[in-house]
MARMI-995433 format. One record per residue (C-alpha): residue number from 1; residue in three letters; x, y, z. Coordinates in nm, 2 decimals, padded with zeros to 4 digits. Each point is the difference from the previous one (the first is absolute). Last residue first. Example, Ala and Ser with C-alpha at 12.3 -4.5 7.8 and 13.67 -1.06 7.14 Angstrom:
REM MARMI-995433
<site vexgu="2" base="Ser" X="01.37" Y="-00.11" Z="00.71"/>
<site vexgu="1" base="Ala" X="-00.14" Y="-00.34" Z="00.07"/>
This chain:
REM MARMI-995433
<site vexgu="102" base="Unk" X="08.46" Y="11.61" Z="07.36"/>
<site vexgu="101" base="Unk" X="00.25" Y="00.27" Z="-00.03"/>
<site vexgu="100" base="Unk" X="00.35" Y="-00.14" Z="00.17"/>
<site vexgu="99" base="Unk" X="00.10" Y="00.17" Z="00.30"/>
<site vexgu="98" base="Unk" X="00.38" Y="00.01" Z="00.06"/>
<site vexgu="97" base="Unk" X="00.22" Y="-00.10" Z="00.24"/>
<site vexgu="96" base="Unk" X="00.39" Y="00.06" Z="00.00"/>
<site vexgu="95" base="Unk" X="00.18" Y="-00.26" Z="00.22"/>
<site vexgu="94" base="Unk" X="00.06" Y="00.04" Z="00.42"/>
<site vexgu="93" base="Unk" X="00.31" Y="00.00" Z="00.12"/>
<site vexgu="92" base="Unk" X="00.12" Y="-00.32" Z="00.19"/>
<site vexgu="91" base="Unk" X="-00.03" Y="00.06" Z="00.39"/>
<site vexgu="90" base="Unk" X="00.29" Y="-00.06" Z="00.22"/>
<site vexgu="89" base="Unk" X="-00.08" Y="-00.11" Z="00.35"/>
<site vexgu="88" base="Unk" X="00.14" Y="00.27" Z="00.26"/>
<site vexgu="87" base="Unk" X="00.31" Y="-00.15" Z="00.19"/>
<site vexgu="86" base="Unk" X="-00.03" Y="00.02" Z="00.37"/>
<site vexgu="85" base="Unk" X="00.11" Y="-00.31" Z="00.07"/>
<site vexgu="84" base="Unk" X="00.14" Y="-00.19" Z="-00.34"/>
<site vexgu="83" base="Unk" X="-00.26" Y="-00.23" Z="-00.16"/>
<site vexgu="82" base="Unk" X="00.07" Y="-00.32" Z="-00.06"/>
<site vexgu="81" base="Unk" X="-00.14" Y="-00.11" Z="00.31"/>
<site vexgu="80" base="Unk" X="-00.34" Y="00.19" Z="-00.07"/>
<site vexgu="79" base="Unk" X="-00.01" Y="-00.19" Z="-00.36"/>
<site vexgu="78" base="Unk" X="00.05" Y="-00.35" Z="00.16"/>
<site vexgu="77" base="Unk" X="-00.25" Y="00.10" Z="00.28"/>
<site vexgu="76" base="Unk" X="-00.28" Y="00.10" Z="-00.24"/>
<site vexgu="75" base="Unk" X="00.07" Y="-00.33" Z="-00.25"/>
<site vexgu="74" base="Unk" X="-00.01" Y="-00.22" Z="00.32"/>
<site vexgu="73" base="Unk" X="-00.30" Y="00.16" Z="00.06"/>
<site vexgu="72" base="Unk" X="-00.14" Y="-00.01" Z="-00.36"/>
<site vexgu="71" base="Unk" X="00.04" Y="-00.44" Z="00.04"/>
<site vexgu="70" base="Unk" X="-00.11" Y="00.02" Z="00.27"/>
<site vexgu="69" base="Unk" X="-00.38" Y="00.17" Z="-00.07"/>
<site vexgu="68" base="Unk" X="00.05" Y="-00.24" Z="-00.33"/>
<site vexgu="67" base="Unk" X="00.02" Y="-00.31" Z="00.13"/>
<site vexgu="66" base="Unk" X="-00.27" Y="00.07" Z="00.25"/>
<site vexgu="65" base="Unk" X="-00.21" Y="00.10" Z="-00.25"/>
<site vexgu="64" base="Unk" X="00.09" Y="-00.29" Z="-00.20"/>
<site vexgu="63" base="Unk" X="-00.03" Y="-00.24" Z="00.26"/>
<site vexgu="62" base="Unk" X="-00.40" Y="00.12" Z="00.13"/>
<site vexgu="61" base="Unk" X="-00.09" Y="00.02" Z="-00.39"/>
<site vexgu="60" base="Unk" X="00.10" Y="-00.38" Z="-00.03"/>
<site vexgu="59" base="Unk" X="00.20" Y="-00.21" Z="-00.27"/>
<site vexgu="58" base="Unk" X="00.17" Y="00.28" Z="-00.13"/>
<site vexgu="57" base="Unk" X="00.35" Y="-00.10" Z="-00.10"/>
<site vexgu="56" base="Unk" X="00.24" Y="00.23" Z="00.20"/>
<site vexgu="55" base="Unk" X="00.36" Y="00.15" Z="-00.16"/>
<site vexgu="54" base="Unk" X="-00.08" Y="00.30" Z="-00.15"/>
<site vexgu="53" base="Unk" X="00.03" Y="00.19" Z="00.27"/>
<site vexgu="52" base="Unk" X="00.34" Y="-00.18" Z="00.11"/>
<site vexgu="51" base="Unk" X="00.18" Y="00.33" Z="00.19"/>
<site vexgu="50" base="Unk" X="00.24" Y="00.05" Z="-00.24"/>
<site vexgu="49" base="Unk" X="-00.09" Y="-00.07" Z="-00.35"/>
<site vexgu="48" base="Unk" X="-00.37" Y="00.06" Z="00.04"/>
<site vexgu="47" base="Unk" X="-00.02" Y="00.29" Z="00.29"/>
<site vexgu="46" base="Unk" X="00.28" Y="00.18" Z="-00.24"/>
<site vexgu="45" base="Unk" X="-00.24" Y="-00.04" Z="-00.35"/>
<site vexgu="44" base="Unk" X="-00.28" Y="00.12" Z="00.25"/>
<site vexgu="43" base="Unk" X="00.17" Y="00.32" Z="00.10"/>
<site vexgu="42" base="Unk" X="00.10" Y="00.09" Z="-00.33"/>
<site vexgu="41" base="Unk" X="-00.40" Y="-00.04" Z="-00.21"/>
<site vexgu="40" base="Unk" X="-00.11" Y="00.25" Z="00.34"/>
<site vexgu="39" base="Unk" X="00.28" Y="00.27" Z="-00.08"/>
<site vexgu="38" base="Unk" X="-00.08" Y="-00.07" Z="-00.40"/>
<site vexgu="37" base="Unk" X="-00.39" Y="00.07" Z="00.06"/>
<site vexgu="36" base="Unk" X="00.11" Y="00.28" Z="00.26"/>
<site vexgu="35" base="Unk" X="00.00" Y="00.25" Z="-00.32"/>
<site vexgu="34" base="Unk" X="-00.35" Y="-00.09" Z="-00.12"/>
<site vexgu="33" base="Unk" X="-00.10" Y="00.17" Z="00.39"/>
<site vexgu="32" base="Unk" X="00.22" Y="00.26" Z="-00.02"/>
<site vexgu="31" base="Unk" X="-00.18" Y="00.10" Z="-00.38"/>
<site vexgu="30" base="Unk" X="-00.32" Y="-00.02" Z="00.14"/>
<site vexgu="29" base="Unk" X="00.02" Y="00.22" Z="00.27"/>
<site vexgu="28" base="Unk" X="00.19" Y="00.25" Z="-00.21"/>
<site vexgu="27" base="Unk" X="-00.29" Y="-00.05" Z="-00.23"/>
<site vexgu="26" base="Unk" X="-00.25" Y="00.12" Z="00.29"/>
<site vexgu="25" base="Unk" X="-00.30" Y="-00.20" Z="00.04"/>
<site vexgu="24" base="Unk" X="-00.30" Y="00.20" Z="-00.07"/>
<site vexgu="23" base="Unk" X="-00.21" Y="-00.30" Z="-00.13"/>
<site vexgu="22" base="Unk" X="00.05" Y="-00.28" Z="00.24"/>
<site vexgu="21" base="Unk" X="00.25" Y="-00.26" Z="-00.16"/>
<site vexgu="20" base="Unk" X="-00.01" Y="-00.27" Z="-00.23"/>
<site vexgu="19" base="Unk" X="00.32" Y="00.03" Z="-00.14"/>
<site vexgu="18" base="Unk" X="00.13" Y="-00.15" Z="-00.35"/>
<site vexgu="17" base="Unk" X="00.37" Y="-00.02" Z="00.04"/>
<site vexgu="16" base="Unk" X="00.22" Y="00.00" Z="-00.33"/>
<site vexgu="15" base="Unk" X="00.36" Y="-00.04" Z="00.00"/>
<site vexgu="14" base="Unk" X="00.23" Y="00.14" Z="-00.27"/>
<site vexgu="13" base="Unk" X="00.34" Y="-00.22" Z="-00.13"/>
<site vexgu="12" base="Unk" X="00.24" Y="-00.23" Z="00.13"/>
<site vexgu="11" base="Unk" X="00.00" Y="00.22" Z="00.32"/>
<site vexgu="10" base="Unk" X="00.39" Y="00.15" Z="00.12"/>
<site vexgu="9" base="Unk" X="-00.15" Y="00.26" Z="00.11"/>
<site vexgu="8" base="Unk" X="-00.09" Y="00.16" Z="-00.33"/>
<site vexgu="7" base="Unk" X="-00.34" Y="-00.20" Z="-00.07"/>
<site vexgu="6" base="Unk" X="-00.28" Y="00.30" Z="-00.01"/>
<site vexgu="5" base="Unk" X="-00.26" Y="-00.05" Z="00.24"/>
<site vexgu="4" base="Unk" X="-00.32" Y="-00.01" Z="-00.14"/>
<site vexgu="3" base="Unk" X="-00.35" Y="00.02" Z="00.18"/>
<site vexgu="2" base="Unk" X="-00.34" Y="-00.08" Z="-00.05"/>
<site vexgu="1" base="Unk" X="-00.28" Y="00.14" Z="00.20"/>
């Protein structure tokens, strides 16, 4: 099922997601999960600039997963210190979606 979400969140512009999911699925269901896309795109620009995601040349599947398992740690516990005690994590409000005919 295609869907559209409407750029007004600060987006360049609209973003199209093509979905390949069970028939039935709920919109709202698709919709939260096209929303996480920019949640998900954050998280690994931080794990790249500050804890060295980016940072590994592949020469062996067994050192880049390892690499990369630390690397999203080291990311985890950055963003856990930096978070006050008790504080709830703030969640960005989620865009306008719309189903485009197809």
């Amino acid at each position: 099922m295609p869907l559209v979400r409407a750029g007004g969140d600060g987006g360049a512009g609209p973003a199209y997601f093509l979905s390949k999911s069970p028939e039935g699925t709920p919109l709202s269901m698709l919709a939260a999960v096209a929303g996480g896309v920019g949640a998900l795109r954050a998280c690994l620009r931080g794990a790249r600039r500050d804890a060295g995601l980016d940072g590994y040349e592949v020469r062996s599947w067994d050192g880049w997963n390892r690499h990369v398992t630390l690397s999203m740690l080291a990311h985890a516990a950055l963003t856990a210190a930096r978070t006050p005690d008790g504080a709830p994590e703030g969640r960005p409000t989620s865009p306008t979606f719309a189903v485009r005919p197809g």
